[in-house]
C-alpha positions as a Markdown table, in Angstrom:
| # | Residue | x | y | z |
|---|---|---|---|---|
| 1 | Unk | 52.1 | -118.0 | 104.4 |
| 2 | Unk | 49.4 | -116.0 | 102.6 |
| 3 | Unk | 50.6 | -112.6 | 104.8 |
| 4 | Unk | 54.1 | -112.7 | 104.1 |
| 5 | Unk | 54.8 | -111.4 | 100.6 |
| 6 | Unk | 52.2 | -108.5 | 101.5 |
| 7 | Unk | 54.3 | -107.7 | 104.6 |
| 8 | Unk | 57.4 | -108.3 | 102.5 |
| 9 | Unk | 55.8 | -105.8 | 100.0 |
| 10 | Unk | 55.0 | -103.1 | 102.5 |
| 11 | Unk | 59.0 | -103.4 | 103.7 |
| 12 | Unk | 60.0 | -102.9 | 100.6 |
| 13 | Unk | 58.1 | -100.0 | 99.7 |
| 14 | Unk | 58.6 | -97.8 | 102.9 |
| 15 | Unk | 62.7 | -99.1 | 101.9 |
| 16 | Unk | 62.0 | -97.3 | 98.5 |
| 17 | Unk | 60.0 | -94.3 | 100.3 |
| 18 | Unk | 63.2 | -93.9 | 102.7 |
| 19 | Unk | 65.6 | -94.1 | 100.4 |
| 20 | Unk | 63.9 | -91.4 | 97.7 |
| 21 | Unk | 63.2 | -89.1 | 100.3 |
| 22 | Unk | 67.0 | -89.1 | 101.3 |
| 23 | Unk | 68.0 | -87.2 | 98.3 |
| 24 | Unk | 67.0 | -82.9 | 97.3 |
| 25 | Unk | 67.8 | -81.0 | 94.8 |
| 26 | Unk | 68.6 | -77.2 | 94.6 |
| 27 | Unk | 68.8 | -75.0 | 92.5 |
| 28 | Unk | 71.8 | -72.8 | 91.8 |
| 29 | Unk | 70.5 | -70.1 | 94.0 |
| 30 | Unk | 69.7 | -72.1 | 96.4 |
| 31 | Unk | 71.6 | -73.9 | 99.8 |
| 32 | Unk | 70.5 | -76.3 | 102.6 |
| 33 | Unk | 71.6 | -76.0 | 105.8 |
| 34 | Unk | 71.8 | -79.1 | 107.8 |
| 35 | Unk | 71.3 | -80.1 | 111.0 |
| 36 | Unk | 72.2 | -83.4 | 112.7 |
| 37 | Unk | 70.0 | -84.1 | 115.4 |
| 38 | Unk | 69.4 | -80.5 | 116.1 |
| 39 | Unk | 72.8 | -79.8 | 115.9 |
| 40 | Unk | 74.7 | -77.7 | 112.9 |
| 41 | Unk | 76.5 | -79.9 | 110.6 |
| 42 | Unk | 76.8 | -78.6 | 107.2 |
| 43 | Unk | 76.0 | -76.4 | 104.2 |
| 44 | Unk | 74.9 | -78.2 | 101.3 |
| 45 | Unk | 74.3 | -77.5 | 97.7 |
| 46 | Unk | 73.5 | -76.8 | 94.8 |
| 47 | Unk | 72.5 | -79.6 | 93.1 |
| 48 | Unk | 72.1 | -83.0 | 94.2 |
| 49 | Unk | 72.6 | -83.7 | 98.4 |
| 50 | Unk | 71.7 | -86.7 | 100.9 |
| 51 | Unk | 70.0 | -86.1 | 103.7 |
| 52 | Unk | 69.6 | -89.1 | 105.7 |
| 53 | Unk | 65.7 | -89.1 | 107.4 |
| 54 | Unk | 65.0 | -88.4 | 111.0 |
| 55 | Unk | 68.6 | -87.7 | 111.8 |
| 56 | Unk | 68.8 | -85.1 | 109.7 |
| 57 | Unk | 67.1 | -82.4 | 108.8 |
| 58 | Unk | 67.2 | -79.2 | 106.0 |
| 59 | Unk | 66.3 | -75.9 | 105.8 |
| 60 | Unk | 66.4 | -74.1 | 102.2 |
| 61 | Unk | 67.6 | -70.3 | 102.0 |
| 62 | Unk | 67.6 | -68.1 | 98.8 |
| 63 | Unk | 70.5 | -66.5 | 97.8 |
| 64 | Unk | 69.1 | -64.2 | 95.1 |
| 65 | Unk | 68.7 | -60.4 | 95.9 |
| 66 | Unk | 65.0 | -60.0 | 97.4 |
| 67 | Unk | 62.8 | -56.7 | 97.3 |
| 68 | Unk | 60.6 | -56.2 | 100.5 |
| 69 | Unk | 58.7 | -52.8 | 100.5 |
| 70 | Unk | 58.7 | -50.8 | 103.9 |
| 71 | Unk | 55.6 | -50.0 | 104.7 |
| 72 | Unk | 54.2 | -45.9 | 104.8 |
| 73 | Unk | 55.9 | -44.8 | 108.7 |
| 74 | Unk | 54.7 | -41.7 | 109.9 |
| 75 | Unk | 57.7 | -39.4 | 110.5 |
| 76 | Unk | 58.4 | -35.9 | 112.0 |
| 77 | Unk | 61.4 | -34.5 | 110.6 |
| 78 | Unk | 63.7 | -31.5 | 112.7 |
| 79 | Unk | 62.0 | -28.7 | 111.8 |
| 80 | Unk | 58.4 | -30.4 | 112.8 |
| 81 | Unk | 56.8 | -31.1 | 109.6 |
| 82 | Unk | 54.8 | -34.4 | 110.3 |
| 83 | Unk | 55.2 | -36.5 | 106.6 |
| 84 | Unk | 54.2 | -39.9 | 105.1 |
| 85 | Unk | 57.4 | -42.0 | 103.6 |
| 86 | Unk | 57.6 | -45.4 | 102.4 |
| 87 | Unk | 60.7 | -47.3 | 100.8 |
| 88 | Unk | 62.1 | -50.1 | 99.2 |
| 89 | Unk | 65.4 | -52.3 | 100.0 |
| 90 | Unk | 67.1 | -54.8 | 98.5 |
| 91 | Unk | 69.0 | -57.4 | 99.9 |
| 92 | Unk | 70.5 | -60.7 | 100.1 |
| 93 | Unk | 71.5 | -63.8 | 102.2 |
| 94 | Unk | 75.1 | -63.9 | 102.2 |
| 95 | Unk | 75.5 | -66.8 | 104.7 |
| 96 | Unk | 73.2 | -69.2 | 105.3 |
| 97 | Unk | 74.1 | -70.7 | 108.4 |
| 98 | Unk | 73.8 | -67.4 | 110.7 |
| 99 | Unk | 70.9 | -66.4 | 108.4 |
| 100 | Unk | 69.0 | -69.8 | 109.9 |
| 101 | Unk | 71.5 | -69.8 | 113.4 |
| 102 | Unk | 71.4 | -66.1 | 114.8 |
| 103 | Unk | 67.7 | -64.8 | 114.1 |
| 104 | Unk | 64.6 | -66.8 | 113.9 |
| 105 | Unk | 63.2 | -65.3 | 111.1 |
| 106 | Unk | 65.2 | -62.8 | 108.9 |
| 107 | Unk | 63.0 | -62.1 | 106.6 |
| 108 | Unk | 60.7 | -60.8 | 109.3 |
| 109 | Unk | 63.3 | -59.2 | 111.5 |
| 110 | Unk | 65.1 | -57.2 | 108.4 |
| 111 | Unk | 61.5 | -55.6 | 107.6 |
| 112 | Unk | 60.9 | -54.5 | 110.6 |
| 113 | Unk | 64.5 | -52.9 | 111.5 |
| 114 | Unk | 64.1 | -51.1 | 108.6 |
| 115 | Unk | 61.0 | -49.4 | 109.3 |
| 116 | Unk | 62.4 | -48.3 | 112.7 |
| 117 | Unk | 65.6 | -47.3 | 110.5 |
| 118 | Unk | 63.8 | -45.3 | 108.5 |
| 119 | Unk | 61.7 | -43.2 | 111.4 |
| 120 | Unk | 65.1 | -43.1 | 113.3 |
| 121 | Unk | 67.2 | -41.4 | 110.0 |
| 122 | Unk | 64.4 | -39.3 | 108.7 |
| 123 | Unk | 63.7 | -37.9 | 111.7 |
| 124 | Unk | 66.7 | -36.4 | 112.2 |
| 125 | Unk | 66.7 | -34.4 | 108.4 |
| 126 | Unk | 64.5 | -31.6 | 107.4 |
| 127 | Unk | 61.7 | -31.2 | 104.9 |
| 128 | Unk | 64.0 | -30.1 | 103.0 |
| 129 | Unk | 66.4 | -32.7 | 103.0 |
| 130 | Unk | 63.9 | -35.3 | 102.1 |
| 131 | Unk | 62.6 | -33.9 | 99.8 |
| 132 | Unk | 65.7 | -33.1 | 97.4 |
| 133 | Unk | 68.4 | -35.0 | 99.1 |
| 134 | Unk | 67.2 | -38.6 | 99.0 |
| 135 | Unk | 70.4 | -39.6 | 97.4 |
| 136 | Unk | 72.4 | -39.2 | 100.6 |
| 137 | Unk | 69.5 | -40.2 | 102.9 |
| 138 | Unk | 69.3 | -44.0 | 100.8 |
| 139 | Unk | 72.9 | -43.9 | 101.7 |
| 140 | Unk | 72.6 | -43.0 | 105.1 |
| 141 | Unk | 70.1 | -46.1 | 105.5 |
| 142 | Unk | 71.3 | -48.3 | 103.6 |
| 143 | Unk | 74.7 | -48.2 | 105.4 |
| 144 | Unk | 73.0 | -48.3 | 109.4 |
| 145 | Unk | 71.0 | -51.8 | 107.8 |
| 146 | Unk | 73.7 | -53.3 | 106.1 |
| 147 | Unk | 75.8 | -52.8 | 109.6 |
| 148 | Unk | 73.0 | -54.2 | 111.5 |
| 149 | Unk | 72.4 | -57.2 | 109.7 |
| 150 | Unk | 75.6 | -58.4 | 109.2 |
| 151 | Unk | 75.2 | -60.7 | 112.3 |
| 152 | Unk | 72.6 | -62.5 | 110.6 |
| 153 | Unk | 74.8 | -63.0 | 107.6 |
| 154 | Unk | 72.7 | -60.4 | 105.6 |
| 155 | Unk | 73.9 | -58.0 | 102.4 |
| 156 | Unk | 71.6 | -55.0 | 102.5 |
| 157 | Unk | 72.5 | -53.7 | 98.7 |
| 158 | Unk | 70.6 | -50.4 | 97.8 |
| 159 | Unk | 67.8 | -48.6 | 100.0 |
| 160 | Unk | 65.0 | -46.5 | 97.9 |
| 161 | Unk | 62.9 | -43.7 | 99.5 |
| 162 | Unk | 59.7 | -44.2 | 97.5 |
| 163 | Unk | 57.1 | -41.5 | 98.1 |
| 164 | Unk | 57.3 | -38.7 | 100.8 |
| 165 | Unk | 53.7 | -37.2 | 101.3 |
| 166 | Unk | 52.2 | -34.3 | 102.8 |
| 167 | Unk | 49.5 | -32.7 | 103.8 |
| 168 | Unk | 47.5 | -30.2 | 101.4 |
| 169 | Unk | 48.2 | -27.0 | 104.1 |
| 170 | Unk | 52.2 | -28.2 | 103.8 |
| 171 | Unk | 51.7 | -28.5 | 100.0 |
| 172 | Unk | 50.3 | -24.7 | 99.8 |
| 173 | Unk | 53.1 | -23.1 | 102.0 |
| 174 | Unk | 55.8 | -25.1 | 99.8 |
| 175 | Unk | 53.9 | -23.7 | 96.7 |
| 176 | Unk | 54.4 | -20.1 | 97.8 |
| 177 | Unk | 58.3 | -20.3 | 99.7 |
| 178 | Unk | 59.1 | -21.6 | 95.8 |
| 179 | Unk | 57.2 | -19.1 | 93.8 |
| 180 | Unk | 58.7 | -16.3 | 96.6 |
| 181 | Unk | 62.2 | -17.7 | 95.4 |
| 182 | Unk | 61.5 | -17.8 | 91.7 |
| 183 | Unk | 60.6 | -14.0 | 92.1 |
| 184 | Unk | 63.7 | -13.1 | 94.0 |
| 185 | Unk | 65.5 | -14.9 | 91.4 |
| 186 | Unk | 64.0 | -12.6 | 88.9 |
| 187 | Unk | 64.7 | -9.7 | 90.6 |
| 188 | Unk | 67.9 | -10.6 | 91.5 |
| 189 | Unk | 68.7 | -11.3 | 87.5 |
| 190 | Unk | 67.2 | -8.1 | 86.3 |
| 191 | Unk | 69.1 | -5.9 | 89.1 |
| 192 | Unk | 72.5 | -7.7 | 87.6 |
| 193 | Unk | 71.0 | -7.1 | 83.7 |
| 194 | Unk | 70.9 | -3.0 | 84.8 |
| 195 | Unk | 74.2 | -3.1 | 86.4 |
| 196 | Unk | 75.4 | -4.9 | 83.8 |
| 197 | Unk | 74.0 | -2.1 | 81.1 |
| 198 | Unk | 74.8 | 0.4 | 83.0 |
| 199 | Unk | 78.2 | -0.4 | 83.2 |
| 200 | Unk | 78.3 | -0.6 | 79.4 |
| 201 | Unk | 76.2 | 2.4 | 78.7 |
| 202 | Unk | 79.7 | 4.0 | 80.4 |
| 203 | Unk | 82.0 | 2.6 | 78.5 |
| 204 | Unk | 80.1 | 4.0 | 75.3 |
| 205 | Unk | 80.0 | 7.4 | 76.7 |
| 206 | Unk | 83.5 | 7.7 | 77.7 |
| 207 | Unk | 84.3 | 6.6 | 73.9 |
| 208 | Unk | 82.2 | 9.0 | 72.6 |
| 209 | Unk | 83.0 | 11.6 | 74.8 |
| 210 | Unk | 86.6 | 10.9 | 72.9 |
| 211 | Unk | 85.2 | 10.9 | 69.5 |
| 212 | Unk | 83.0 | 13.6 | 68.6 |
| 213 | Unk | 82.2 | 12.6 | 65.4 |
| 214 | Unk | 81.3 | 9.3 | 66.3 |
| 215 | Unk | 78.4 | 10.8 | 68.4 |
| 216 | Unk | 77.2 | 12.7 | 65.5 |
| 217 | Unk | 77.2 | 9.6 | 63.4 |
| 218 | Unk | 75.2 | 7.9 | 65.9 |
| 219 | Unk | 72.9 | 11.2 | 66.2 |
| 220 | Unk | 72.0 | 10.6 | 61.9 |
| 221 | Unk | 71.6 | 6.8 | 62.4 |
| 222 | Unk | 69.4 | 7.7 | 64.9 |
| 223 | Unk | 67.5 | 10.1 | 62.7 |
| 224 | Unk | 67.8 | 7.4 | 60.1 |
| 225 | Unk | 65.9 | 5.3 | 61.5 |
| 226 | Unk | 62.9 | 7.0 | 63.0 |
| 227 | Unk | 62.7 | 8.2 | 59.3 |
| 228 | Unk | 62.2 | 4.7 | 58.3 |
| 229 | Unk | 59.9 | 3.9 | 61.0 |
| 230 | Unk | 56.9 | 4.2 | 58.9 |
| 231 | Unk | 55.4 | 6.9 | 61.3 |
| 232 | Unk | 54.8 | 9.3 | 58.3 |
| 233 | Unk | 51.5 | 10.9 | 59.7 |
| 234 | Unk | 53.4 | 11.9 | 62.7 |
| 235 | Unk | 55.4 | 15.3 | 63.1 |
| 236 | Unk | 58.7 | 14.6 | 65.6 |
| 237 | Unk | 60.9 | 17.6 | 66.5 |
| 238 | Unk | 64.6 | 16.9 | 67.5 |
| 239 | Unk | 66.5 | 19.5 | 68.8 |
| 240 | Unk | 70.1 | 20.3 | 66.8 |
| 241 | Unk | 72.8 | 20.8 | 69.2 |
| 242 | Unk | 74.8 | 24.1 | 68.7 |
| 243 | Unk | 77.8 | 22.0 | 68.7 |
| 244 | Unk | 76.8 | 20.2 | 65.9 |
| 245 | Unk | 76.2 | 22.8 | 63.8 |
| 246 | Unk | 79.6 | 24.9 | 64.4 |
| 247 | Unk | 81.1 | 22.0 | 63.3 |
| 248 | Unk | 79.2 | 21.8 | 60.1 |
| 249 | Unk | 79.9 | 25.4 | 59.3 |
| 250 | Unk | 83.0 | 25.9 | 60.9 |
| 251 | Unk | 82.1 | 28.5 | 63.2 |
| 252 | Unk | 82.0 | 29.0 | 66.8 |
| 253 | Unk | 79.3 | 32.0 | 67.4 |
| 254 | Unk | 77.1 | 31.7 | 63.8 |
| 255 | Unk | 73.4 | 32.2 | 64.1 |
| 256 | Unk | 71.4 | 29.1 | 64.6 |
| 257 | Unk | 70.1 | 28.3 | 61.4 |
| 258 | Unk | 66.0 | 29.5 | 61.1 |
| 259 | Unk | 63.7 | 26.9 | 62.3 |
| 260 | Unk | 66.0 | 25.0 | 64.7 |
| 261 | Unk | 64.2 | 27.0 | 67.9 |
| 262 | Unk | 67.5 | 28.5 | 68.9 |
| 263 | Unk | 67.5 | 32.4 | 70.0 |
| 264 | Unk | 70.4 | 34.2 | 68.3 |
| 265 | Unk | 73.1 | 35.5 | 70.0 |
| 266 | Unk | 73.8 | 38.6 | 71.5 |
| 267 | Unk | 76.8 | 40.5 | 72.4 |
């Protein structure tokens, strides 16, 4: 008689025990996919579900976006330049069930398709490629992933090349292919600057050649401003074109005046 409330007790409290441990909660982000005595039965959630002990049993799966980093793969592009690269992806469950169902562990199995992703895609570019086309590249994988995993109910949202390292002897030849190019550049430019002036420099002599005066106008500014140079303890000689002259005086065969250096003429 003593026994009986004790075992009466300990009924009652495994009862209690069963019947909290029937009901989870999840969270917004969260779902439970159930299985009824090892078979698929339902997606539950959010919030509050049942889940009746021993016959059934729960497996929780994030939905929120996750960030797994792809560890450094060593990589030999097309032109046989052996590089260092590491990325970034970001991805999401989309459906539970095939997410538990159709791979055992997706988490696992998404980080290791992408490393081979990333070897397979990169391979197949150029230094070059990698090194200024990343944009098309984090397409490139990001599409091949998000096709791959869409049997295990996987959204692969964005794919981030990281880092992309080299060796110091690579490092060196890059340095001097770029400062090569920044020197044709320049030659290039000033090449285009004197065809460019010299195609001016004809325009203004076939407008002088039209003008005579103009030319002698630009002859006095030029005097003009060697005189206001501020070279006073310097003696500079320019020679007076006959031309120039007649014109002054209105003449065509006049002596040169004295001290221009021009012989007289002679019939």
């Amino acid at each position: 008689m003593i026994g009986i409330p004790y075992f009466v007790i300990t009924i009652v409290v495994l009862v209690v025990l069963l019947l909290v441990s029937m009901f989870r909660i999840l969270r917004e982000y969260e779902r439970g996919v159930i299985f009824l005595l090892g078979r698929f039965y339902k997606v539950k959630g959010p919030g509050l579900i049942i889940v009746v002990p021993v016959i059934q049993q729960i497996v929780r799966v994030d939905l929120r976006t996750l960030v797994m980093d792809v560890p450094t793969q060593d990589v030999i592009s097309r032109d046989n330049v052996s590089v260092r690269v590491n990325a970034v992806i970001y991805f999401r469950v989309v459906d539970p069930e095939r997410a538990i169902i159709h791979v055992e562990n997706y988490l696992e199995a998404t980080s290791q398709l992408s490393q081979t992703t990333l070897r397979s895609v990169l391979g197949q570019h150029e230094l070059d490629d990698m090194l200024a086309g990343r944009e098309k590249l984090n397409a490139d994988i990001q599409q091949i992933l998000d096709k791959q995993t869409d049997a295990w109910g996987i959204k692969v949202a964005n794919v981030e090349i990281k880092h992309v390292d080299l060796d110091e002897s690579m490092i060196r030849a890059i340095a001097k292919q770029a400062e090569a190019e920044r020197s044709r550049r320049a030659k290039v430019i000033h090449a285009s600057g004197e065809l460019e002036a010299s195609e001016k420099l004809l325009g203004a002599a076939k407008r002088l050649a039209e003008q005579p005066q103009a030319l002698q106008l630009r002859y006095m500014q030029t005097l003009t401003e060697i005189a206001g140079s501020g070279q006073s303890s310097h003696t500079i000689v320019f020679p007076l074109p006959i031309d120039m002259i007649n014109q002054w005086t209105g003449t065509s065969g006049a002596k040169a005046p004295s001290g221009s250096g021009a012989d007289e003429d002679r019939q």
